[in-house]
Residue frames relative to the residue before (quaternion, step in Angstrom):
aa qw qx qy qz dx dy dz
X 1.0000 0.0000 0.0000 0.0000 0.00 0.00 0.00
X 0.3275 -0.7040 0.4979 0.3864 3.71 -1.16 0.48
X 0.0435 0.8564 -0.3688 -0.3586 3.15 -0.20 0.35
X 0.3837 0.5979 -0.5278 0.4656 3.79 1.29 0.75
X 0.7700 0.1078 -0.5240 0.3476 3.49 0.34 0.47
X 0.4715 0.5453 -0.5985 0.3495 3.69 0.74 0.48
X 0.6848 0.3264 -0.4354 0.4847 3.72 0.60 -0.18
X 0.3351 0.7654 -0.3541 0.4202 3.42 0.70 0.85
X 0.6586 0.5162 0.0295 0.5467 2.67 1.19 -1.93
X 0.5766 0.6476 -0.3420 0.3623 3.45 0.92 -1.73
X 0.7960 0.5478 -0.0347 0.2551 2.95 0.86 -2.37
X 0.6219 0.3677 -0.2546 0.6428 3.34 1.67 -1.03
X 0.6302 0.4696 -0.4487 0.4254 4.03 0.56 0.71
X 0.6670 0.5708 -0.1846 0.4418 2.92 1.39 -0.42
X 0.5273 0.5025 -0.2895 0.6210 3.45 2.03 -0.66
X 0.7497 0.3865 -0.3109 0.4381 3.73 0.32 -0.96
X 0.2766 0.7509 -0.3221 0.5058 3.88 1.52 -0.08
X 0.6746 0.4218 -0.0313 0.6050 3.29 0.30 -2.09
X 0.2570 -0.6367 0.6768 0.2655 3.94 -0.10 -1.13
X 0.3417 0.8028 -0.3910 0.2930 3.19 0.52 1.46
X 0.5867 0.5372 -0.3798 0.4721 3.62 1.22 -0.23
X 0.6081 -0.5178 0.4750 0.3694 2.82 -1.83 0.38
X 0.7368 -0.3635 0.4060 0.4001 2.97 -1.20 -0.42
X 0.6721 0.4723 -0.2620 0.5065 3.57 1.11 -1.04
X 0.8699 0.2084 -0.2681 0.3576 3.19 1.05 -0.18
X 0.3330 0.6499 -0.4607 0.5045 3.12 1.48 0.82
X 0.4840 0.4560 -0.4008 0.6302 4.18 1.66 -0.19
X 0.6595 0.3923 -0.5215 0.3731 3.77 0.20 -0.63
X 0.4648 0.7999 -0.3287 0.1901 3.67 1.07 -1.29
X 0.6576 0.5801 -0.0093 0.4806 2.41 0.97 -2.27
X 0.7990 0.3206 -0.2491 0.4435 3.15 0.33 -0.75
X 0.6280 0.5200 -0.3652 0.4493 3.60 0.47 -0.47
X 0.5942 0.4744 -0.2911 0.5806 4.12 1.45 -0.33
X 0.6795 0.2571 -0.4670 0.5041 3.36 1.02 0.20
X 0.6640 0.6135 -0.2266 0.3625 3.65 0.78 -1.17
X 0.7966 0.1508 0.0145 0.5852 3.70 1.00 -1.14
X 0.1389 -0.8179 0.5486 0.1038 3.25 -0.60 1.54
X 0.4089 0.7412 -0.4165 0.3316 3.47 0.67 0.58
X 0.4089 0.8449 -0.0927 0.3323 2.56 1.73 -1.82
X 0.9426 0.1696 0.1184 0.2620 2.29 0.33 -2.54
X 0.3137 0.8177 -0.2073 0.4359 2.64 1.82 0.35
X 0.6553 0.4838 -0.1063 0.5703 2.66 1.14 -2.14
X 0.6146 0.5220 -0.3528 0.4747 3.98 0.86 -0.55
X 0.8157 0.2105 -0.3699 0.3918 3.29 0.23 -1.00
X 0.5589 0.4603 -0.5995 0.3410 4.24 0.54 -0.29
X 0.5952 0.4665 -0.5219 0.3946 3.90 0.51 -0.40
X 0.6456 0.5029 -0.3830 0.4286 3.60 0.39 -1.07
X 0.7336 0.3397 -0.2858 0.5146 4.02 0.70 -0.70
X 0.2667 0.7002 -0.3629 0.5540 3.80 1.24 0.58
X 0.8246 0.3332 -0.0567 0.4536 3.11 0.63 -1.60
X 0.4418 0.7520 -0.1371 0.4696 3.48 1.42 -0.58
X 0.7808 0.4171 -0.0028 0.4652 2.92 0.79 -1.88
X 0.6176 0.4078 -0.2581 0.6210 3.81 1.37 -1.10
X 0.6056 0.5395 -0.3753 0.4488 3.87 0.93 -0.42
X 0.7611 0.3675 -0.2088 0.4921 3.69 0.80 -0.73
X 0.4920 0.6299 -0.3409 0.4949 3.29 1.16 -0.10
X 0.7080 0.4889 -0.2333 0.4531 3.39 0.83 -1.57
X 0.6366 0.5391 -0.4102 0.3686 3.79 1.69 -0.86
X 0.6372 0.6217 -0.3496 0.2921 3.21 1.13 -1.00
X 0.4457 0.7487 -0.1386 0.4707 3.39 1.78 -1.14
X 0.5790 0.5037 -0.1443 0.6247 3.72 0.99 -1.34
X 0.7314 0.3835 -0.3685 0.4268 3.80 0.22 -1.22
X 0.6987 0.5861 -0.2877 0.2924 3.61 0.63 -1.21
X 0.5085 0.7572 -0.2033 0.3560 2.80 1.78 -0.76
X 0.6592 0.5894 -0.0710 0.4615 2.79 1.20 -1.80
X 0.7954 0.3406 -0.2226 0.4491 3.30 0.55 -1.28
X 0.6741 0.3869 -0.4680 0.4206 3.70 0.58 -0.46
X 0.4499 0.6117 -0.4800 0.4393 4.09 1.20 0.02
X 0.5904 0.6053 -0.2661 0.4629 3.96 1.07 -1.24
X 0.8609 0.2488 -0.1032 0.4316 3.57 0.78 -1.35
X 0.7066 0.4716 -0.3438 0.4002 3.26 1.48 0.28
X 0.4715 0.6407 -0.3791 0.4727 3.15 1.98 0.63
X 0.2623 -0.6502 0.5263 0.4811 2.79 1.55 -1.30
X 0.5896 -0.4700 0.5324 0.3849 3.64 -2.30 0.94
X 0.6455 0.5308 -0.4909 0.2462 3.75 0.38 -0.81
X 0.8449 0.3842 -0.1443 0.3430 3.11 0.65 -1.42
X 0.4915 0.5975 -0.3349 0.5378 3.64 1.85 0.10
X 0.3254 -0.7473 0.5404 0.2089 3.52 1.03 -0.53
X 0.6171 0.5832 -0.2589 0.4604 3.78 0.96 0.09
X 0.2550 -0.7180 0.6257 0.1672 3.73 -0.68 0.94
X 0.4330 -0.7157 0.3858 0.3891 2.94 -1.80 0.63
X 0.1776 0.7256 -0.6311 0.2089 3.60 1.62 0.24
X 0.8932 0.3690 -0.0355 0.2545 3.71 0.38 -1.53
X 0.6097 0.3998 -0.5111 0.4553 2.96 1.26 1.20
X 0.6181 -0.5320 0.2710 0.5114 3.49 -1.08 1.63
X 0.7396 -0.4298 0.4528 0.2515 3.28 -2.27 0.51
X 0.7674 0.4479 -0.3127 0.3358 3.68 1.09 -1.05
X 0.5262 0.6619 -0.4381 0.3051 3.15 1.86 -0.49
X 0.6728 0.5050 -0.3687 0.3954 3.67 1.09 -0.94
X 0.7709 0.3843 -0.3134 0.3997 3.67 0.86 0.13
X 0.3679 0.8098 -0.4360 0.1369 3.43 2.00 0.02
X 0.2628 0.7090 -0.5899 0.2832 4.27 0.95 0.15
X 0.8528 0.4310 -0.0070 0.2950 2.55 0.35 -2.35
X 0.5073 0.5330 -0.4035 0.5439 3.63 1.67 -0.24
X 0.7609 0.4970 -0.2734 0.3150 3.51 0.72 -1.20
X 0.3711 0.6641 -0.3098 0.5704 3.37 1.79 -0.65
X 0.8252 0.3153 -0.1801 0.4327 3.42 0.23 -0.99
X 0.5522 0.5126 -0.3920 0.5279 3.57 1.05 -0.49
X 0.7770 0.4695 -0.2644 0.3254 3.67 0.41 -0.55
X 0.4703 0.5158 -0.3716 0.6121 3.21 2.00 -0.79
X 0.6306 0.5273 -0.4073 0.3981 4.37 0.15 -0.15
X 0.6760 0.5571 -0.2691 0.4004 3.04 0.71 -1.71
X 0.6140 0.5578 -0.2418 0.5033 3.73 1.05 -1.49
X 0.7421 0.3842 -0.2652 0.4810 3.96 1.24 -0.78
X 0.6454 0.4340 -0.3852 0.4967 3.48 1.29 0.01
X 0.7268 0.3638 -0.4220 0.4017 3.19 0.42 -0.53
X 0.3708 0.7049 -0.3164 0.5153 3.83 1.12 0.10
X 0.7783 0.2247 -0.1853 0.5562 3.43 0.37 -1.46
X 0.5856 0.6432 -0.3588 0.3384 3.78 1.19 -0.43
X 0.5564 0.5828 -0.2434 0.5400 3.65 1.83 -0.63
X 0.7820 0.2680 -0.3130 0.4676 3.09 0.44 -1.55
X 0.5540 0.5359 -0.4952 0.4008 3.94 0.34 0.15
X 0.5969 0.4267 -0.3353 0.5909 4.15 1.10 -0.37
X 0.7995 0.2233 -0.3958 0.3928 3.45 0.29 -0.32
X 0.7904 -0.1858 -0.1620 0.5608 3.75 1.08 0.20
X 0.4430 -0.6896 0.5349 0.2052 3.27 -0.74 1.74
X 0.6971 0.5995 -0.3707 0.1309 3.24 0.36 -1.03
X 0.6422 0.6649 -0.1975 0.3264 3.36 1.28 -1.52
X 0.2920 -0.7155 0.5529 0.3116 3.98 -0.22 0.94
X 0.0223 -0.6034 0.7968 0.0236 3.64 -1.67 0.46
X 0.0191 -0.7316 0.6814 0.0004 3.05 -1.59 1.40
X 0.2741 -0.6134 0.6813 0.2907 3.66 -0.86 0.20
X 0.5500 -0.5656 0.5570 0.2594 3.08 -2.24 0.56
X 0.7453 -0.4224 0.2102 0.4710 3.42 -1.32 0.21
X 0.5775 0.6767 -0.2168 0.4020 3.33 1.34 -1.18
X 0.6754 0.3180 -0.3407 0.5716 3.35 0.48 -0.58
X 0.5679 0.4679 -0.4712 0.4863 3.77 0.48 -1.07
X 0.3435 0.7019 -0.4864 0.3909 3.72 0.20 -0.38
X 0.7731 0.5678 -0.1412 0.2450 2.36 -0.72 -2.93
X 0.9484 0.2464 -0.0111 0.1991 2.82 0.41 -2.03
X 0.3099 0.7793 -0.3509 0.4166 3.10 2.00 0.22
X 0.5538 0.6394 -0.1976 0.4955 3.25 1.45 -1.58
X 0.6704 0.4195 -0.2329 0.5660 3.47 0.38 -0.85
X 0.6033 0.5525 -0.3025 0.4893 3.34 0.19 -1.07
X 0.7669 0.2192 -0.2176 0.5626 4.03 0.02 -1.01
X 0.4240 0.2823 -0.6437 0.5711 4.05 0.60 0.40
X 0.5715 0.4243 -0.6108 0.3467 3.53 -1.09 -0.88
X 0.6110 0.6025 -0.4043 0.3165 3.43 -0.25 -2.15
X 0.8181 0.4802 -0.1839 0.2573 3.28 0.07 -1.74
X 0.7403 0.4032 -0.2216 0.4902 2.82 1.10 -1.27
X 0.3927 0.7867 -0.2328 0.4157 3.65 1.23 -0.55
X 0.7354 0.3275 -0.1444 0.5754 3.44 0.61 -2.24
X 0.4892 0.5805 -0.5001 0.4167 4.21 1.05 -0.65
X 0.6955 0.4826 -0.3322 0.4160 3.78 0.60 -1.55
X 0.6873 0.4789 -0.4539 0.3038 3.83 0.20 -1.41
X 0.5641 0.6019 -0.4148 0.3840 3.56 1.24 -1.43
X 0.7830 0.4268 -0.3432 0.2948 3.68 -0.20 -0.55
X 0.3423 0.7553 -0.5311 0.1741 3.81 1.86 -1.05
X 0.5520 -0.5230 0.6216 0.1880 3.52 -1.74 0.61
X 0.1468 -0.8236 0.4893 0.2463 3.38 -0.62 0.68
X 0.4185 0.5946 -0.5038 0.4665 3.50 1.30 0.40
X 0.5440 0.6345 -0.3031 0.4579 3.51 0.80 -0.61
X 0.8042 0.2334 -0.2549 0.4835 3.87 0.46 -0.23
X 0.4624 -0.6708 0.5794 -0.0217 3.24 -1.23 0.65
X 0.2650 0.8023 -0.5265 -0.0948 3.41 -0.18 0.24
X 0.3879 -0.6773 0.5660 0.2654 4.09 -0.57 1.29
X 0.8103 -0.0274 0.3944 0.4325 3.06 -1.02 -1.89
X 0.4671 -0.2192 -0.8538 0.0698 1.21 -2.13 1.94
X 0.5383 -0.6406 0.4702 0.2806 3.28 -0.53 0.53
X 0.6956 -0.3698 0.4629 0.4064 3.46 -1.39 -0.22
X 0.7820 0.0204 -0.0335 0.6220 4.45 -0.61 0.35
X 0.2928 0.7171 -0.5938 0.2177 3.56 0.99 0.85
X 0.1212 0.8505 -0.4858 -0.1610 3.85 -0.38 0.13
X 0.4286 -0.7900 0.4381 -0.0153 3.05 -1.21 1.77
X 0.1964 -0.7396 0.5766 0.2864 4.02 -0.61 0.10
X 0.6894 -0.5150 0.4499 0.2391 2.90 -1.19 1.21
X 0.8495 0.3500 -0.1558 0.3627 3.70 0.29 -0.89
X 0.6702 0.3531 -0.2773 0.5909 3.53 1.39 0.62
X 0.5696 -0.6264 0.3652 0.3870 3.38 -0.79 1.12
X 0.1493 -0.6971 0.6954 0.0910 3.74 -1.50 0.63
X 0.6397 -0.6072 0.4684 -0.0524 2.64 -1.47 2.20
X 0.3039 0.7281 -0.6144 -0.0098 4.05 -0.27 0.35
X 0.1441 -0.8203 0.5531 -0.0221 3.37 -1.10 1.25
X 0.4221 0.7408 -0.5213 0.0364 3.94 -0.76 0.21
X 0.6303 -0.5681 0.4251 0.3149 3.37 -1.35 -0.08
X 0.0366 -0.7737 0.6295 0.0621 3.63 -0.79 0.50
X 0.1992 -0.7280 0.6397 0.1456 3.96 -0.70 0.76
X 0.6061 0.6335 -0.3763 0.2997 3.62 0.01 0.83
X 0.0340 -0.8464 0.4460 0.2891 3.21 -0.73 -0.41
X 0.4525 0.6334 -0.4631 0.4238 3.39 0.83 1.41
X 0.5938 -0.6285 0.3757 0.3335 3.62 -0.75 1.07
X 0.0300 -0.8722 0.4861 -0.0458 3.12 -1.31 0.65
X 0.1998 -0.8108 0.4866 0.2568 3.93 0.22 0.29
X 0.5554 -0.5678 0.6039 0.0668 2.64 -2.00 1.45
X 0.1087 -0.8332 0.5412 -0.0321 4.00 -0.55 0.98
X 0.3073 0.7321 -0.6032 -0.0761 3.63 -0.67 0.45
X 0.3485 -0.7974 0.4718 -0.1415 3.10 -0.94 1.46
X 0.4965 -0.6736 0.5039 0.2138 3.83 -0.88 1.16
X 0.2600 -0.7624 0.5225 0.2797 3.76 -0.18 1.07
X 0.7752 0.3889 -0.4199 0.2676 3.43 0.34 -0.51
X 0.8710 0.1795 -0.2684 0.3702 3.32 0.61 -0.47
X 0.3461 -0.8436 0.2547 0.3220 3.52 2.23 0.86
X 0.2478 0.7876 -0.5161 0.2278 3.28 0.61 1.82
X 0.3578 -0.6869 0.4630 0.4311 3.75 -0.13 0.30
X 0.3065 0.7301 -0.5988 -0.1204 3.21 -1.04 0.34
X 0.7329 0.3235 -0.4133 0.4329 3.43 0.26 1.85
X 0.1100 -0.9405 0.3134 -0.0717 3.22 0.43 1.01
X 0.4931 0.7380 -0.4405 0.1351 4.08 -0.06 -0.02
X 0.6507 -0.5721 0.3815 0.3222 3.05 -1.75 1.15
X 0.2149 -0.7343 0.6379 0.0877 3.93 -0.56 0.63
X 0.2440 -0.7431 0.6096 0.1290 3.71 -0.91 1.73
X 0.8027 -0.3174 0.3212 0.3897 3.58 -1.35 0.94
X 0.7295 0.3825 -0.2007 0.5304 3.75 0.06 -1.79
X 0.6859 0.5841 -0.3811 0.2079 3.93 0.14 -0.44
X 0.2003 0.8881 -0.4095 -0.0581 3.83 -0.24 0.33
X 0.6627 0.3343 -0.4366 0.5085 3.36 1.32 1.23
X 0.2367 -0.6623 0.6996 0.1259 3.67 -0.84 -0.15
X 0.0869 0.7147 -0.6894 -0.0803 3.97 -1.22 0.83
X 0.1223 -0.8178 0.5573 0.0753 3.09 -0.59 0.98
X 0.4309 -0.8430 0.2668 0.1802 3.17 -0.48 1.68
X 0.7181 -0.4246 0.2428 0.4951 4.32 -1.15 0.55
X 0.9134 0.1247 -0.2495 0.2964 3.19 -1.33 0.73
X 0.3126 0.8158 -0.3836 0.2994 3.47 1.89 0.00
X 0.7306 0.3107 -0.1049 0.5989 3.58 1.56 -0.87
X 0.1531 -0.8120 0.4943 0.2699 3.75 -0.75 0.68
X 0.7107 -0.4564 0.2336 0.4818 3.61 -0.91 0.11
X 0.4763 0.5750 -0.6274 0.2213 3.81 -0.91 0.93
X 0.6520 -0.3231 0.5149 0.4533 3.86 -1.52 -0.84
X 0.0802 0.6979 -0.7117 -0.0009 3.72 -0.75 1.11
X 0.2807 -0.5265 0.7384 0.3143 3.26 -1.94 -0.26
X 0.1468 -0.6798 0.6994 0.1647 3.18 -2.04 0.24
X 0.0323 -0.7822 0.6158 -0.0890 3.68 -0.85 0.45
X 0.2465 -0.6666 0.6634 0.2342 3.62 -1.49 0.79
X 0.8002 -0.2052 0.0864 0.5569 3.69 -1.03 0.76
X 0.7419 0.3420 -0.2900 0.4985 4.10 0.15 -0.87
X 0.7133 -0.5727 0.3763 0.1467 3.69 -0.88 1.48
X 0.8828 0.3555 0.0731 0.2984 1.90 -0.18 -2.36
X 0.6176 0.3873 -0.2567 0.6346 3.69 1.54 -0.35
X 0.2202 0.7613 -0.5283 0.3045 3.88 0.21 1.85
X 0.4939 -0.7081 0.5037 0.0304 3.16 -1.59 0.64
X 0.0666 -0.9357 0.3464 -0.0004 3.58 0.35 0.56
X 0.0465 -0.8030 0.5415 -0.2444 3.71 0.31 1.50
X 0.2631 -0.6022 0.7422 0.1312 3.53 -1.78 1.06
X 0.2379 -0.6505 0.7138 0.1035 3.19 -1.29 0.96
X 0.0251 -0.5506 0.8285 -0.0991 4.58 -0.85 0.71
């Protein structure tokens, strides 16, 4: 293996992460996620790395919360526990579990830099395990996106009457001032169905969606907040 240019690699994933490249090399980017699946590989376990230390940190935030509730006391909060959500009374045992993942991603995130090549599967059981975990997160996750600031997002490109061809990848870029997940939406203006949909991690601020993925009509695009969209014709 080389490994001076995989820490190469590390480094230019780690700038576009950040939202550093130029422009000239935000085209090599691009290209090298379609051209080199290694590459991309190596991109997306770092990007789910990041994901993983982000959802951790939410779970971290809840505990917070709740030992503040019980160390005031119900009297002096004014607040039954009818009304705090169901997962909060069990958030130990989520957080227990959020850490037993985090310890398996960042694990499977190493051994995949030091040899990409080498398949690892898990048994049903653990797939299992970790679905479970997986659909807490979700939950707690879809609670965060719901609240996102809409001053907080930015949307560049495509622009509003931007018009795109169906047969060459399309480029979405914006800013997001936060650090809570959010989902990336593109959506049929006329009859406002979704038909592309994905969870968008904190550190991310482009998305290429690859040639023919969209057919020809009028779409919208939008980070978690509707009502703050972009509107583009794809031919």
């Amino acid at each position: 293996m080389n490994f001076p240019e995989r820490n190469n690699d590390i480094d230019f994933i780690e700038r576009y992460l950040d939202g550093e490249l130029t422009p000239e090399e935000q085209q090599s980017f691009n290209k090298r996620m379609i051209d080199d699946q290694e590459f991309k590989e190596l991109v997306e376990a770092r990007k789910e790395s990041s994901e993983l230390w982000v959802k951790a940190r939410t779970y971290a935030a809840i505990k917070e919360d709740v030992k503040r509730i019980h160390s005031k006391g119900l009297e002096e909060e004014k607040i039954s526990l009818r009304t705090i959500p169901a997962f909060i009374s069990q958030y130990k045992y989520y957080a227990i579990a959020a850490s037993g993942l985090l310890l398996i991603g960042v694990i499977a995130a190493l051994i995949f830099i030091v040899n990409p090549n080498k398949q690892n599967t898990l048994s049903d059981n653990d797939k299992n395990k970790l679905y479970q975990v997986q659909n807490a997160i979700d939950q707690m996750v879809k609670g965060k996106m719901e609240t996102v600031n809409e001053k907080a997002i930015v949307l560049l490109k495509p622009d509003s009457g931007a018009i795109m061809s169906a047969q060459k990848d399309i480029l979405f870029q914006w800013k997001y001032k936060n650090d809570s997940p959010v989902e990336f939406v593109i959506s049929n203006e006329n009859s406002n169905t979704k038909v592309f949909t994905k969870k968008i991690d904190p550190l991310e601020n482009s998305l290429l969606i690859p040639a023919g993925t969209l057919m020809p009509g009028v779409y919208s695009w939008y980070i978690t907040v509707q009502k703050i969209k972009r509107t583009f014709t794809v031919k």
